[in-house]
DRENPA-402735 format. One record per residue (C-alpha): residue number from 1; residue in three letters; x, y, z. Coordinates in pm, 1 decimal. Layout:
BEGIN
pos:NUM | code:ALA | u:X | v:Y | w:Z
...
***
This chain:
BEGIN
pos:1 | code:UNK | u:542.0 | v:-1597.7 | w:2870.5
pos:2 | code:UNK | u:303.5 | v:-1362.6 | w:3054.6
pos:3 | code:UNK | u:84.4 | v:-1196.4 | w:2837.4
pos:4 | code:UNK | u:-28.0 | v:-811.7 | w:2997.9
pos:5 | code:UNK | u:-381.3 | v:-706.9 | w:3092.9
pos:6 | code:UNK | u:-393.1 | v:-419.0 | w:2808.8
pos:7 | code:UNK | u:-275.6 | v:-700.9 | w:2541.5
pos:8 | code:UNK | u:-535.8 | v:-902.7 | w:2624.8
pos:9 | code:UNK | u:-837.0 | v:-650.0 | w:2600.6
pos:10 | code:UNK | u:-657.8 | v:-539.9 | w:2269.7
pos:11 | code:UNK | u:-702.9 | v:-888.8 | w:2175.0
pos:12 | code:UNK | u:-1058.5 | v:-992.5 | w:2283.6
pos:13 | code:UNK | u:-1161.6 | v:-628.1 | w:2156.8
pos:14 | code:UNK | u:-1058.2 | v:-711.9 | w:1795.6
pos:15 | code:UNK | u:-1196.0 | v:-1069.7 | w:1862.0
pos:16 | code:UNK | u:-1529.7 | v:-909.0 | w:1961.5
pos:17 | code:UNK | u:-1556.7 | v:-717.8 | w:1678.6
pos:18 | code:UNK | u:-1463.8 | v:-923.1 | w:1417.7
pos:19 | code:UNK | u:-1706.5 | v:-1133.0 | w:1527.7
pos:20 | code:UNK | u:-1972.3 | v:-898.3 | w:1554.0
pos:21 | code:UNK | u:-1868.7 | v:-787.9 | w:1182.1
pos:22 | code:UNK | u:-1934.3 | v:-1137.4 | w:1077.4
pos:23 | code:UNK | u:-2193.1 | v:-1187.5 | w:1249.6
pos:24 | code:UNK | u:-2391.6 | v:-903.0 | w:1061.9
pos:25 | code:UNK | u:-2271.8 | v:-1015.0 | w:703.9
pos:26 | code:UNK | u:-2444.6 | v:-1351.2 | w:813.9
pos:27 | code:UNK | u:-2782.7 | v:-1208.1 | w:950.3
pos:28 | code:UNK | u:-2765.5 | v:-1027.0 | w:598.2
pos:29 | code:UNK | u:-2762.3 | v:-1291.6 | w:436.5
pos:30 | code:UNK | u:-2937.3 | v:-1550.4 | w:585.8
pos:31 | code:UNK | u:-3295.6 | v:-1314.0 | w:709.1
pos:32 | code:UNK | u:-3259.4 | v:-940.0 | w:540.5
pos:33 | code:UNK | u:-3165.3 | v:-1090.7 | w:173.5
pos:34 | code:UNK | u:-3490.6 | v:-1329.9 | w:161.5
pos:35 | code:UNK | u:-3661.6 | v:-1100.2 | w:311.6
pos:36 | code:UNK | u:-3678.5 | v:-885.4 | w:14.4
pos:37 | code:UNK | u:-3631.4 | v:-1166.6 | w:-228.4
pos:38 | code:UNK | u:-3957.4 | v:-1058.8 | w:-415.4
pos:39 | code:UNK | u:-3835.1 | v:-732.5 | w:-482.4
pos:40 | code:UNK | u:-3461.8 | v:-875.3 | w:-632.4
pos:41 | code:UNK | u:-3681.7 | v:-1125.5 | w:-809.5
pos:42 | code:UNK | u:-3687.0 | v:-812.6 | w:-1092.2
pos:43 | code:UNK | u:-3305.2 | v:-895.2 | w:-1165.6
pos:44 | code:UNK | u:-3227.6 | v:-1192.1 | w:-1372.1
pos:45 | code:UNK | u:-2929.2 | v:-1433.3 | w:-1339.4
pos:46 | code:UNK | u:-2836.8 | v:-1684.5 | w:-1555.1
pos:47 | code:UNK | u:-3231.8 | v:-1684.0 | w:-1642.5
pos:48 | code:UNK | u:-3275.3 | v:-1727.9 | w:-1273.2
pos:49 | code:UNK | u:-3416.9 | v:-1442.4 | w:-1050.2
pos:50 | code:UNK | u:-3183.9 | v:-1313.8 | w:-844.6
pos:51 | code:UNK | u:-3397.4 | v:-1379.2 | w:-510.3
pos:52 | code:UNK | u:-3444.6 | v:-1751.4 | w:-642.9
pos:53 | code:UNK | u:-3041.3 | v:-1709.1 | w:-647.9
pos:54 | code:UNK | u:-2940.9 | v:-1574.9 | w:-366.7
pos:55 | code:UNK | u:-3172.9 | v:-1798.8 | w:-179.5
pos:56 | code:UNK | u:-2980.2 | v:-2146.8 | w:-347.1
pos:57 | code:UNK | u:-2670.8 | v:-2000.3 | w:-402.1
pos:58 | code:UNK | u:-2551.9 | v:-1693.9 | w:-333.4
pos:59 | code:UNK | u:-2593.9 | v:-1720.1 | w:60.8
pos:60 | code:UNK | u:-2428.9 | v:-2022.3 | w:36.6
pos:61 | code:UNK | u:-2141.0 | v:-1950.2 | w:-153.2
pos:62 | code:UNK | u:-2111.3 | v:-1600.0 | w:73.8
pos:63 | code:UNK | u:-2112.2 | v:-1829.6 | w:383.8
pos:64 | code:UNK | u:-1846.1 | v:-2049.3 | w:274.0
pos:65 | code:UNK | u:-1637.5 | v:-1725.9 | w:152.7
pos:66 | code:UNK | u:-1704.8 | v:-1550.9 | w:488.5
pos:67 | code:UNK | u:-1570.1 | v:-1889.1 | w:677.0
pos:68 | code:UNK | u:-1245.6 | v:-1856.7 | w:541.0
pos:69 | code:UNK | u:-1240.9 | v:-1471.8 | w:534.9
pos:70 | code:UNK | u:-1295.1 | v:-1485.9 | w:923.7
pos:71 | code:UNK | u:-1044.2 | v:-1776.8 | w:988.2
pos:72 | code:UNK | u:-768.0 | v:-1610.2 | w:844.5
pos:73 | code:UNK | u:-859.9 | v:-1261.2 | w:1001.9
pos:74 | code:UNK | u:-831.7 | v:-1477.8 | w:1330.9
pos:75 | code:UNK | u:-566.2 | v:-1603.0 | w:1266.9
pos:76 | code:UNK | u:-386.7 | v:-1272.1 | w:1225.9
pos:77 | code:UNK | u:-517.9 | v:-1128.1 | w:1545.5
pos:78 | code:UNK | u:-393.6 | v:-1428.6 | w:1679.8
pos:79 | code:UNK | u:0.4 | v:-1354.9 | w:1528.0
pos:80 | code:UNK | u:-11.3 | v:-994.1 | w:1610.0
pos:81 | code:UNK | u:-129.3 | v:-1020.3 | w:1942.2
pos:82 | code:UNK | u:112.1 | v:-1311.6 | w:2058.2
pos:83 | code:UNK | u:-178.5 | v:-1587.7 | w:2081.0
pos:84 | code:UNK | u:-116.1 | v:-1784.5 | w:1780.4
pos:85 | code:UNK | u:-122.1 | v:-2179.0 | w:1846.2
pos:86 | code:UNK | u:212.2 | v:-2316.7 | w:1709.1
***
């Protein structure tokens, strides 16, 4: 099966920017959230301050939800655009 020039940039364009939308959710939370952990230190969770919690937790858990969130968005670009790995 021969896939067509104008299917393919579809595909790497919505590749590309999925990426690039993940890519900023990450840099968010990994640099720009610590950055101003001092400031969400204010806000308490669990008894914790929130920059304390975003620092051990919150990134993490974002990074693991963001993993799957961009594996299954893949994945459907894949389908729809006839790349899909059977």
């Amino acid at each position: 099966m021969s896939i067509s020039t104008a299917d393919r940039d579809n595909y790497w364009r919505r590749t590309r920017s999925l990426m690039i939308f993940h890519l900023v959710i990450w840099f968010i939370f990994s640099f720009v959230v610590h950055w101003f952990a001092s400031a969400l230190n204010q806000v308490s969770v669990f008894d914790f301050p929130l920059g304390f919690y975003m620092a051990a937790q919150g990134s993490l858990i974002v990074f693991v939800v963001q993993l799957f969130a961009f594996v299954w968005q893949q994945d459907r670009i894949d389908r729809e655009c006839g790349m899909a790995e059977d």
